[in-house]
N, C-alpha and C positions, 0 to 999 in steps of 0.2 A: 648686843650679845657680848658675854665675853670672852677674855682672852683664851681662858681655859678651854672653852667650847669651842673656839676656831680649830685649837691645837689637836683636839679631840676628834672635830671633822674632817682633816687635811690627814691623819695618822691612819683614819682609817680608809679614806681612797687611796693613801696608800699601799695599804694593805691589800685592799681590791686589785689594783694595777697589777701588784708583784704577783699574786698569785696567778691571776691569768696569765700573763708574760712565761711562771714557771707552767703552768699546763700544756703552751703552747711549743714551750721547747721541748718536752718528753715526748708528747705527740711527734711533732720533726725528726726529731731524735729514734723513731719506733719505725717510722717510713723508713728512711733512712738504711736502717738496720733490716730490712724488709726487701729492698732494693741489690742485686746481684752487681758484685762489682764486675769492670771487663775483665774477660777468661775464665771466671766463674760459672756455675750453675746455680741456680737457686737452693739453699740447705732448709733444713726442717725434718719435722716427721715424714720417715719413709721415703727419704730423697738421697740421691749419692753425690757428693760434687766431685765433679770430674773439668777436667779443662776442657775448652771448648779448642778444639781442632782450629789450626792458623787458618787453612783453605775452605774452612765451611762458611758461607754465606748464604743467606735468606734468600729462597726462592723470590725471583722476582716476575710478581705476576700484572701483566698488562691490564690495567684496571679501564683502557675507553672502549669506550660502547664499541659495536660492530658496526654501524653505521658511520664513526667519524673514523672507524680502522679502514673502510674502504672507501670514503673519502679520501683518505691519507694516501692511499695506492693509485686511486682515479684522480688525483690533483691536476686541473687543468697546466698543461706546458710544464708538466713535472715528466719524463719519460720513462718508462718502467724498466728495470734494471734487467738485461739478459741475464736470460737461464742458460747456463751451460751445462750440456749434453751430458753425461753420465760420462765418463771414462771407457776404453776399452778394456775389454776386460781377457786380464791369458789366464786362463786355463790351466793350471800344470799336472799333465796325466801323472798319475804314480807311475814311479818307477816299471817299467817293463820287465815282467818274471824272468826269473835265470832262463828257465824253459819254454820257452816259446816253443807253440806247436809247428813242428815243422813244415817248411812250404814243400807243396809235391806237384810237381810241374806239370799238367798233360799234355797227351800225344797232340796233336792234330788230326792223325787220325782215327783217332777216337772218337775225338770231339765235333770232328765235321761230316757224320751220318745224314746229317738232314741237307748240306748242302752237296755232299757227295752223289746220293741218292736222283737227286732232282740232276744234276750236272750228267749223271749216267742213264736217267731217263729223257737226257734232249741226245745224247752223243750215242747211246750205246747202238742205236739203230744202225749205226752205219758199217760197226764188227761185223763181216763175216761175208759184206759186200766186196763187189770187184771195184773194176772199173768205176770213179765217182762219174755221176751224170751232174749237168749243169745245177739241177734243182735239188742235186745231194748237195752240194757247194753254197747255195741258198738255203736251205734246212738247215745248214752246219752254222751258217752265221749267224741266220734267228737264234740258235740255238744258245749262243753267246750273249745274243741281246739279253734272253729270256732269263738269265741269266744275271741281267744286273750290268756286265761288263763294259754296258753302253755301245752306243751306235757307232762312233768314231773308233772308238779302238778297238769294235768286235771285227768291223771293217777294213780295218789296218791287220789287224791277224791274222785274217782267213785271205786278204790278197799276200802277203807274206809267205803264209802254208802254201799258197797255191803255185807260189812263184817257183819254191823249193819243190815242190812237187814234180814240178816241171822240170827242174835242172837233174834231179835226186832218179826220174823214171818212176818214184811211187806214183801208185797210184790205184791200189784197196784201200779200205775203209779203217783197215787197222792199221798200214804206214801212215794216211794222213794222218790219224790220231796220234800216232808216235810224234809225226812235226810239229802236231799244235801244241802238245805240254812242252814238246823244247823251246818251241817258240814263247810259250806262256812262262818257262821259265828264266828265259833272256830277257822279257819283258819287265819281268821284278827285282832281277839284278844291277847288283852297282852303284842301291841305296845306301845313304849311310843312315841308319836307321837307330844309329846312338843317341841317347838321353845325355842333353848338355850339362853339366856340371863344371863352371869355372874355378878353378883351385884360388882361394884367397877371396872370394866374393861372395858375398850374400844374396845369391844364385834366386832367383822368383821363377817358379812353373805356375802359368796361368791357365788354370783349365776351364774354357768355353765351350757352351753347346746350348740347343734347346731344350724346351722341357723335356722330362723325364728321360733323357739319355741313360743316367748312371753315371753326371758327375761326381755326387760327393762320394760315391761308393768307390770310384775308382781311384779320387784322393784317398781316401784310406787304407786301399789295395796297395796302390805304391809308398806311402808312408809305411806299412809295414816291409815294404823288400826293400826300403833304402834304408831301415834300420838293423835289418837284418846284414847287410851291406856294407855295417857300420858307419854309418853317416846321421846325422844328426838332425831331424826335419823337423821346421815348424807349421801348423794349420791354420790358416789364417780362413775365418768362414765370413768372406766378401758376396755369400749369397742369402744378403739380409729381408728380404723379402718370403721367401716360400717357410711357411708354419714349420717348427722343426729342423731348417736345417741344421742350423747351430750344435742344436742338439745330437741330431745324427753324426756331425763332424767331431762332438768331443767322444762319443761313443767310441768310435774308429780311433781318434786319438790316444784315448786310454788303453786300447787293444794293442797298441804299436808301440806305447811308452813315450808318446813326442806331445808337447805342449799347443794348445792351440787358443787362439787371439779371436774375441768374439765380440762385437760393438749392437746397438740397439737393434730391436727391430724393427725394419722399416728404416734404417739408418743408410749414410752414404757410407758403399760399398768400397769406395776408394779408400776412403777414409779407414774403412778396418784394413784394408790389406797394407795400406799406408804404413798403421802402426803395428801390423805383422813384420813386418818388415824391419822396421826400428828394433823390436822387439828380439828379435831370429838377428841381430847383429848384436847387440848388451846381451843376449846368451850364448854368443858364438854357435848360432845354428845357421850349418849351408846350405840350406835351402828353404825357403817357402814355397808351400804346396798351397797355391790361392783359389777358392773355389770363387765362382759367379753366379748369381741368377740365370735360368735359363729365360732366354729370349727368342722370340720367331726372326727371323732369319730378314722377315720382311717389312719390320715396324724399324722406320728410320731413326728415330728417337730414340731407343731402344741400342740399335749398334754404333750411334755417338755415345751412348753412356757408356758403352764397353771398350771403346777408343780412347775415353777421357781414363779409365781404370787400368788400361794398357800403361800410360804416360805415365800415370803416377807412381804404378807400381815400379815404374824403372826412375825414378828419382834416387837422388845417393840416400842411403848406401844401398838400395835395391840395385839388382842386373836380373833383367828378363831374360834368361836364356833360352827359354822353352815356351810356346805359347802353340795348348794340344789341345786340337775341337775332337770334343767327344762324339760319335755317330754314333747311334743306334743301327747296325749292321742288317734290322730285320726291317728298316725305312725304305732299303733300295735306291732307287735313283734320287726320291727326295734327300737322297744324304749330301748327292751330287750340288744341289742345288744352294742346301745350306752351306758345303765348304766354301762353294766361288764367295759366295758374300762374308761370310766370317774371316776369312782368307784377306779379303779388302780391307776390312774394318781393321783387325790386329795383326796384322802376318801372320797367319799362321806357318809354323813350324814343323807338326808333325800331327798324325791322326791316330785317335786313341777308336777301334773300333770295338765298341761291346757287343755283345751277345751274338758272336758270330756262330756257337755252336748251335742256337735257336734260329738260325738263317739257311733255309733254302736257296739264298740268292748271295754266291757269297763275291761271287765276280766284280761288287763293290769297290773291291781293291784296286781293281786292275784301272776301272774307270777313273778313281782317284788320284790314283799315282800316274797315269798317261796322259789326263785330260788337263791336272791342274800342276802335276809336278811336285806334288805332298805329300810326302812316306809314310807310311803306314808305319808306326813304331812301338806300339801294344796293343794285343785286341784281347778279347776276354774270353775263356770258352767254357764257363760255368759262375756260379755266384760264393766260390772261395777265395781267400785271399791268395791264395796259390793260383787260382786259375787265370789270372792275368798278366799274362806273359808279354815278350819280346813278340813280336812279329817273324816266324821263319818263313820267308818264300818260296825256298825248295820243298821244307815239309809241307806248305799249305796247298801249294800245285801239286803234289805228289797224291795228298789225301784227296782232293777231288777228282783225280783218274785212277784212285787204286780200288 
């Protein structure tokens, strides 16, 4: 072959080479230009470039199966991370209206027709008699039992009257009644029947009782008159257990303008009025109003759980000044029964009686405050926030003999 012809053959693989070599840089070169640089968007027909936001990042989606995601959770001698509880939760009512409806106090005796009635149906027999006979003096003490007043200190009354009777020369049916309301009214005299409020503390009133007393109702009764009061109250709903309390307690709290602290339900009860507490101190409020589960009186487990919510509630910055078991006024002597134990369990302080004006038997009082030495210091005589008043012992003895 010759020379020429090599020269000939070599010029044009040449030629082959360079030109694939340029194909393949325009190609590169087209990608390339195709390609978004960073902070770009892609440009072309019908496109906007706009910068891509510093903070925006690609969804990151867990691509392993469901099978090796709960392997991953179930790994032997791996221990699964606690879940912690949801937080407490406060509540902040709105603001309370300039106008608030005003509270309108009632009588006693107004409100105590039904126990009056019955009180004048065991006594009234004996108006208009002489001389009492032995078995009038008997009649006269049932008549106190019957009453509610209880055995010991119907007993103690009626040897009292009888004693004065004797020194006095009464002795019709209407002098001794005149002895027994004096007597009745010596007996209730000399309580101190005030609601504690420490100045500079973060004051906790814990209210206890069985079911369906009318504790949270009565926390709201009194959050509305200590705000009327001017005083600053928080709600703390430590009765996590019954459907709806909660609920019921922000209702009353919106009505009274005071803030109220609410934790799980079915959660430790300590535990919410704990961080009522906390809470009613970083808003400078003086007092928590702490409600409780109602419990039987006779489930021991039960009044250790309300001993342990005693303690806690009184940790700094909490101060228990008040600790009021709520009676149902229309239980009678079972009320008697619930104080003694409740009374052992958190000292009780003072007794909040409801629905005295629905009580035929209202001699409750008397049995309370002689037998156990626990003042009667608000009872309720209707279902308005107005109607749960101070306890007066003169007007409430006066209304059952007038």
């Amino acid at each position: 072959m010759s020379s020429a012809l090599w020269i000939l053959i070599i010029a044009a693989v040449l030629v082959v080479v360079a030109g694939a070599a340029f194909v393949a840089t325009r190609s590169r070169g087209r990608d390339l230009e195709l390609e978004p640089t960073p902070g770009e968007r892609p440009t072309g027909p019908g496109t906007v470039t706009a910068p891509t936001p510093v903070d925006e990042a690609p969804a990151t989606v867990d691509t392993a199966a469901p099978a090796e995601a709960e392997a991953a959770v179930a790994e032997p001698g791996v221990a699964e991370p606690e879940v912690a509880e949801p937080e407490v939760v406060v509540e902040e009512a709105p603001p309370a209206p300039a106008e608030l409806e005003p509270l309108i106090k009632p009588s006693f005796f107004d409100r105590l027709g039904k126990a009056r009635s019955a009180f004048s149906g065991y006594l009234g027999g004996l108006v208009g008699r002489g001389k009492l006979s032995e078995d009038d003096w008997e009649e006269l003490e049932e008549a106190l039992i019957q009453a509610d007043v209880g055995v010991a200190t119907s007993m103690s009354l009626i040897g009292d009257v009888r004693d004065l009777a004797k020194g006095s020369g009464a002795d019709s049916g209407e002098d001794i009644l005149g002895l027994l309301k004096a007597r009745m009214h010596r007996e209730l005299e000399g309580k101190d029947r005030s609601l504690t409020l420490d100045e500079g503390k973060t004051n906790v009133w814990l209210f206890v009782g069985v079911n369906g007393v009318g504790k949270t109702t009565t926390i709201g009764k009194v959050a509305r008159r200590l705000v009327d009061e001017g005083h600053k109250p928080l709600l703390a709903a430590g009765d996590t257990f019954r459907a709806a309390a909660a609920e019921q307690l922000t209702t009353w709290g919106e009505r009274a303008g005071a803030d109220v602290v609410r934790g799980n339900e079915g959660g430790d009860p300590s535990a919410v009025i704990f961080d009522g507490v906390q809470a009613a101190s970083a808003r400078g409020c003086d007092v928590v109003l702490a409600d409780t589960a109602g419990r039987l009186h006779n489930k021991t487990n039960l009044m250790e759980e309300l001993s342990k919510v005693r303690r806690v509630a009184g940790r700094e910055p909490g101060h228990v000044s008040e600790v009021l078991l709520v009676i149902d006024a229309t239980t009678g002597q079972n009320g008697m029964s619930q104080a003694k134990v409740f009374t052992e369990a958190v000292e009780v302080t003072g007794v909040v009686l409801t629905k005295l004006d629905g009580s035929a038997k209202g001699g409750i009082v008397f049995a309370i405050e002689s037998e156990l030495g626990i003042p009667v210091k608000l009872v309720g005589l209707g279902e308005k926030a107005g109607d749960l008043v101070d306890f007066d012992a003169p007007a409430f003895v006066d209304a059952l003999f007038e």
